[in-house]
N, C-alpha and C positions, 0 to 999 in steps of 0.2 A: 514342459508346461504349455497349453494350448494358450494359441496369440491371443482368443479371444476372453481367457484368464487376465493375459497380460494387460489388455485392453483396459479390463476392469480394476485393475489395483494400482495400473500406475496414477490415477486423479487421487485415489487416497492416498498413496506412501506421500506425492508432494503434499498436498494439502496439512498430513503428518509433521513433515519440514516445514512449510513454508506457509505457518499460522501468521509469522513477519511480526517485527516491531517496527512501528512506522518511522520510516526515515525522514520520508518527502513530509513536506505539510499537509495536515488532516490526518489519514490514516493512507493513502498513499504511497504505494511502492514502487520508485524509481532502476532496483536493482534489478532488471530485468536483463540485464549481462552484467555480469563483471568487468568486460574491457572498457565500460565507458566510465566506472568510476574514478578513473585514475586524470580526465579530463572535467571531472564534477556534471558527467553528461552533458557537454556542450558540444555541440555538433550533430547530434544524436540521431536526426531526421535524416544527417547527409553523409554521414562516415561511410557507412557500408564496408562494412573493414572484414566483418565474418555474418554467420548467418544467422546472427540475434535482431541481424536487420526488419527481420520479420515484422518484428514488435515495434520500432521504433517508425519504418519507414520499410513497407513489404517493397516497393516499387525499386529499393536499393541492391534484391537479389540477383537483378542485370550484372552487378559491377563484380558479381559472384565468379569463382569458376565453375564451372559442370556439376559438380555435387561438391556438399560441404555441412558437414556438422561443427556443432557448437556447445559444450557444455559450461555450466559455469554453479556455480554458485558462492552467496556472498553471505558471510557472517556481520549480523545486525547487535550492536551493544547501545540501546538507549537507558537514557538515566533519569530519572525524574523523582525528585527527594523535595516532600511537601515535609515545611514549615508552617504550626499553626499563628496564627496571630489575631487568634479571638473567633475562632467559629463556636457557633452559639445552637443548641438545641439537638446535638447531637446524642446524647445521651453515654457517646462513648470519649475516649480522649487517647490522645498519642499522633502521632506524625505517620504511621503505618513504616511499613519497608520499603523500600527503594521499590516504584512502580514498573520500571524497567529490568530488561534480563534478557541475554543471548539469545538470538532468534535464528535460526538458517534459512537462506531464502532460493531454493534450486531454479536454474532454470534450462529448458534442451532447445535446440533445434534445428530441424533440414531442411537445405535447400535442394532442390535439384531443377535443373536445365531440361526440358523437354524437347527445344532446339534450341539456335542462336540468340531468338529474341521471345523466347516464354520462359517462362520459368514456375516451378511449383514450391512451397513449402508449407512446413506446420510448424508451429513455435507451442512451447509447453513455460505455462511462468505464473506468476501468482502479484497481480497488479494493485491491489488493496490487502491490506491488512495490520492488524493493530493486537498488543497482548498491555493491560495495565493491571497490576497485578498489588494489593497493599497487604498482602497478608490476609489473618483470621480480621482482626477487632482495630479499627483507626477512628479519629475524630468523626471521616467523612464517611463510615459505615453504612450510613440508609441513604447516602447517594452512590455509593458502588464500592466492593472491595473488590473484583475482579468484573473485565471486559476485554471479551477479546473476538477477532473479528479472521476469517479465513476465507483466502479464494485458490480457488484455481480456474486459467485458462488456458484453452485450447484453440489456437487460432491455424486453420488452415489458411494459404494465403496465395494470391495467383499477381505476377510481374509481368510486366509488357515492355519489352523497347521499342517505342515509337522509330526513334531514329537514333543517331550519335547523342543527340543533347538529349533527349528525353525520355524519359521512363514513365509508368502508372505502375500501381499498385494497387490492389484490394482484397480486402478477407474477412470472414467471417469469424465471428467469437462464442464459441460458449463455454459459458460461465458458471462455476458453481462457490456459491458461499453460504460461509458458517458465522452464526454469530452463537454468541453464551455472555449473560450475564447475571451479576450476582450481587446481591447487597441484601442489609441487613433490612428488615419488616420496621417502620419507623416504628417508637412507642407509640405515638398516640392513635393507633389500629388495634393498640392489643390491650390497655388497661392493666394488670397486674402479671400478664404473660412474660415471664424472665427475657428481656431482648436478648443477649447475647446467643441466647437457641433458636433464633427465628430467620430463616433466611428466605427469601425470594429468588431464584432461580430460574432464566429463560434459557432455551435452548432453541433455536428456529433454525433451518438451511433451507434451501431452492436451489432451482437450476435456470437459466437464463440465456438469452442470445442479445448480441449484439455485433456491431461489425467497424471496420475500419477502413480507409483510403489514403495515397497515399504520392505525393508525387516526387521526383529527381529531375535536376536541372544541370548539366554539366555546360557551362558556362565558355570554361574556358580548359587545356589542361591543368590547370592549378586552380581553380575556383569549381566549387560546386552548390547548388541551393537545394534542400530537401523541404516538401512542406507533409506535414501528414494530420489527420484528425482520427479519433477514434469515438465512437456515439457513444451518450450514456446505455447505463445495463440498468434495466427495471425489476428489481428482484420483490417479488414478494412469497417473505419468507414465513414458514410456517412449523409448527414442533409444538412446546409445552413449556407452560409456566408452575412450576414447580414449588408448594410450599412446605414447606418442613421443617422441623424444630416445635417448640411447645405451642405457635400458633396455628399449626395442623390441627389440634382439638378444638377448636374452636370454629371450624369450618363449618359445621352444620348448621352454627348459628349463623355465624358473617359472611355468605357467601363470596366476600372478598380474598379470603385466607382459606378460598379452597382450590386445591389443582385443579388447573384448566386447559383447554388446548388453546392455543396463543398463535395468533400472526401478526405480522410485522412489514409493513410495504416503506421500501427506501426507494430510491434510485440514484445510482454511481453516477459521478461525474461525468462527463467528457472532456475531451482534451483535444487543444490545438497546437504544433509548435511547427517551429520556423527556423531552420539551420543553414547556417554556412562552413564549408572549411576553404581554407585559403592559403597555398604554398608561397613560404616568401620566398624559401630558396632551396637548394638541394638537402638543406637540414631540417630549414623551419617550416612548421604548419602552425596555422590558425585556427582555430575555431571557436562558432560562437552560436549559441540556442535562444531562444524569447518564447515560452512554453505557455500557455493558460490551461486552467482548470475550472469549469464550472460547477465550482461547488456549492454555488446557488441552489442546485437542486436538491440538496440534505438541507431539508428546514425542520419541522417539531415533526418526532418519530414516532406517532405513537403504538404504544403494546397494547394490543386488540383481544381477552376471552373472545373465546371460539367456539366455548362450548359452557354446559352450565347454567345455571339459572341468570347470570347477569351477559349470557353471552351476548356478543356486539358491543359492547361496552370498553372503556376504555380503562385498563389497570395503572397507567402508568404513561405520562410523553415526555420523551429526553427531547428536550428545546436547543435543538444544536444551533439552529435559522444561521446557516453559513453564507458565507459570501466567495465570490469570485475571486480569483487568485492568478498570480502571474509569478512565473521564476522567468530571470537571466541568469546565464553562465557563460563562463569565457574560459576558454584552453588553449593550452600550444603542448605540441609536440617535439620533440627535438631526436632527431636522427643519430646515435653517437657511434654508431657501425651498421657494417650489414646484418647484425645481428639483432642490436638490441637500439630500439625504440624508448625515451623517456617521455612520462603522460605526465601534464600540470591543468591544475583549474582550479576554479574560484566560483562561487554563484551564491546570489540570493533569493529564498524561496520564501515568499507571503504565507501566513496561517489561515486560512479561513474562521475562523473565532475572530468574531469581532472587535469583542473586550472582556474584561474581568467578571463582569454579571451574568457574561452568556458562555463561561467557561467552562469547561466539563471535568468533572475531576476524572469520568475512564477516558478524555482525551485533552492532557493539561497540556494544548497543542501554541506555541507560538514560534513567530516569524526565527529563520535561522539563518548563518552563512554557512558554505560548502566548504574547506580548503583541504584540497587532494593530490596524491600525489599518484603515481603510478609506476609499471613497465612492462615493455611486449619484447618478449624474447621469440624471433624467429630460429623454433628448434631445427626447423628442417624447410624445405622451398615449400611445403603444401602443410605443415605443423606448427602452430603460433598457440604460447601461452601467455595468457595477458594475468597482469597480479594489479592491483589497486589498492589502498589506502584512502581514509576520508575521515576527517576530523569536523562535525557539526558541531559550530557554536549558536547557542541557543543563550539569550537574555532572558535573565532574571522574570520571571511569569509569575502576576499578581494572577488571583482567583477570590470574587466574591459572589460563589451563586446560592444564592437564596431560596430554597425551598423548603422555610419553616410554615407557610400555608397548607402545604401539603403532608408535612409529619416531616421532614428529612433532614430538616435540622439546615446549617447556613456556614456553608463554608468559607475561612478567609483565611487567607494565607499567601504564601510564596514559594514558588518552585524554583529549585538549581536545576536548571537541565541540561543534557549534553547526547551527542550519538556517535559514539565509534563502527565508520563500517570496512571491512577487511574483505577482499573477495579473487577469486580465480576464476579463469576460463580458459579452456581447452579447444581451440579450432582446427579441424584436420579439413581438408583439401582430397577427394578421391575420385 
């Protein structure tokens, strides 16, 4: 197969993986190695352990040897099981299926050493995304029975050692994402048009740039400080809004209930954190993260006809109006041979959903703890498999959003939620 085949299929096959159930808060994917789940990604900025440092902190490929790959990927179990208690104007009823379901999240990547103090890599990883899935027919039908959100990136990435203590990093991002969603055509659009046959249907992707920096501080030998940011990504996305089922005949007349071409302008977060690790002694290590998220920047989304007799017009706006977020996490490592390495951690990570009225049923997103376990088996002096475990608990999650104005009916209820995540990574040394 020519490289430049290979070029082309590899952003699909992941994107095919690593559609993600969102772990982090929001729709936010933290699993962009497997070795740091086993620490609840605390340290993250400043480990520099293999070369998924790319991602977290490029400026850490210093602490690299000469070349070094990294594979990994982590399996995503989120749960989210709606209870109704009085949603009104729905026109349908039942609790749907369990909105969560197994997701794989892949991620690669290479360093290499150009000389002593430069260094090059690319990291391959998928930093947002979300799948909510309620079946055919649920209460909350004309506000969404499926939403699901896909990225992949591509970050080329360049390191600098200043000196002993200091490192820089920086690199570039591009970005591709997929969104799709789907919910039932409210009744009061359609008059005597059977609802259960009526769906609405978006489908939009883009392509996008954005970039990151990145700094290392080596303190002391047993202390290290990492800081790194990564910019929001501006995607505006574009495809088709899709109608179909018995309010397709009726298109001619209500220009509302005709396919159209559809975009959609969001812009992704940016991120800032700030890590330490700290050796107490030939065994113990520390470490510790304080991460932000400005998720400020996703407020009301709205779904734009593109084309059509009502084209520029507005079909639909998801009222996310999020807010800013902060996670802490705290790890220790513990040395139990030359072999094998044990990873512990703890963290808690804020929701951007404000409250119950501005909650979203494709993203019935609230505050959780991290508690994880791990372990790094040194197979060979240049061969490390890292394995992780991570049990998110999530609090009981009230939902009252109200869009009987609009046809959609007024969801109320309660979510059990919970997120099993499981993950490997593979680091070779060459």
């Amino acid at each position: 197969m020519k490289k430049t085949t290979i070029a082309r299929l590899l952003p699909a096959a992941l994107l095919a993986l690593g559609s993600g159930a969102a772990s982090a808060a929001g729709f936010q994917l933290l699993e962009q190695n497997a070795s740091g789940i086993g620490n609840a990604y605390a340290g993250s900025a400043a480990v520099a352990e293999n070369a998924s440092t790319i991602f977290f902190n490029p400026a850490g490929m210093t602490q690299l040897q000469a070349r070094e790959v990294s594979l990994g990927i982590s399996a995503v179990r989120p749960s989210f099981e709606f209870k109704d208690k009085g949603s009104v104007g729905g026109a349908l009823s039942g609790n749907g299926d369990d909105a969560g379901d197994w997701a794989a999240i892949p991620n690669a990547y290479l360093s290499w050493a150009l000389n002593k103090d430069l260094y090059l890599g690319v990291g391959f990883s998928g930093p947002f995304g979300l799948v909510t899935d309620y079946g055919d027919r649920w209460v909350g039908s004309a506000q969404a029975n499926k939403f699901e959100i896909k990225t992949i990136n591509i970050n080329p990435s360049l390191a600098w050692r200043v000196n002993d203590k200091v490192s820089l990093g920086v690199g570039v991002n591009w970005q591709r994402m997929e969104a799709e969603y789907e919910r039932i055509i409210a009744v009061s659009n359609l008059g005597p048009v059977p609802l259960a046959s009526s769906t609405a249907k978006l489908e939009v992707d883009n392509d996008a740039w954005g970039w990151n920096v990145g700094a290392l501080f080596t303190l002391s030998p047993s202390t290290k400080v990492g800081v790194s940011y990564r910019s929001k990504v501006d995607h505006k996305l574009k495809g088709d809004l899709k109608i179909a089922g018995g309010a397709a005949q009726f298109g001619a007349i209500n220009p509302r209930l005709q396919t159209a071409d559809a975009k959609v302008d969001v812009e992704l977060p940016d991120t800032f954190i700030i890590s330490t690790t700290q050796k107490l002694s030939d065994r113990w290590e520390m470490l510790g993260d304080l991460s932000w998220t400005g998720w400020s920047s996703v407020k009301d989304v709205p779904i734009v006809r593109d084309s059509g007799p009502l084209a520029g017009t507005t079909a639909q706006t998801l009222e996310a109006d999020f807010k800013d977020t902060w996670r802490v996490a705290l790890g220790a490592n513990y040395l139990l041979n030359d072999a094998w390495k044990l990873k512990f951690g703890i963290a808690y990570d804020q929701t951007p959903v404000k409250d119950k009225e501005r909650r979203l049923v494709s993203l019935p997103d609230n505050d959780r703890t991290w508690f994880t376990f791990g372990g790094q088996w040194k197979v060979s002096k240049s061969n490390t498999l890292d394995l992780g475990a991570a049990y998110l608990y999530v609090p009981k999650t009230k939902i009252d959003n109200n869009q009987l104005a609009d046809g959609r009916g007024r969801v109320t209820g309660e979510y059990t939620s919970s997120v099993w995540i499981l993950g490997a990574q593979y680091s070779m040394a060459f």
